[in-house]
C-alpha positions, 0 to 999 in steps of 0.5 A: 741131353748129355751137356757134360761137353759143357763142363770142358774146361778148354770152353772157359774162354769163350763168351757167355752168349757163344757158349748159350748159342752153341747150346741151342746148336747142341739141343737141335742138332739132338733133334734133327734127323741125320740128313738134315744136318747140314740144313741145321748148320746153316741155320745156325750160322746163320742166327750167329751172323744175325747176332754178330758173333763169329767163332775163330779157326780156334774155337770151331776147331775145339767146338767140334773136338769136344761136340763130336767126342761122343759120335760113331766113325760114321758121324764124324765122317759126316762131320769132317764133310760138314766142315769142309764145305763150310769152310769153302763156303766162307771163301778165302780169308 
């Protein structure tokens, strides 16, 4: 697994236990089939909440820069997909 995204400099102000979830986040998203991503987001959206942490529009959005650095056009398509129904999902803020 390719974890240089942890090296990111912009990653220094998230918290240590963000930064260990979204690891475990990188590890499974590694493993888990290309149809299934959207099942391993909810997932783990679902342990963050059981954990009480909750990622800003700013961190989500510099998680996601970073994460999908190294993906095809197709990926982040999937992505920027995965995104919007999250973000309809969370409801008006």
């Amino acid at each position: 697994m390719d974890i240089s995204w942890k090296q990111d400099p912009r990653l220094k102000d998230i918290s240590p236990e963000k930064l260990t979830l979204l690891t475990q986040f990188a590890e499974q998203i590694e493993r888990t089939d290309k149809n299934h991503l959207m099942e391993a987001f909810m997932t783990v959206n679902l342990e963050a909440q059981e954990k009480g942490l909750q990622f800003n529009d700013q961190e989500t959005a510099l998680l996601v820069s970073i994460l999908s650095s190294n993906m095809s056009p197709k990926d982040r398509k999937r992505l920027e997909l995965l995104k919007m129904i999250a973000k309809k999902m969370a409801g008006p803020r």
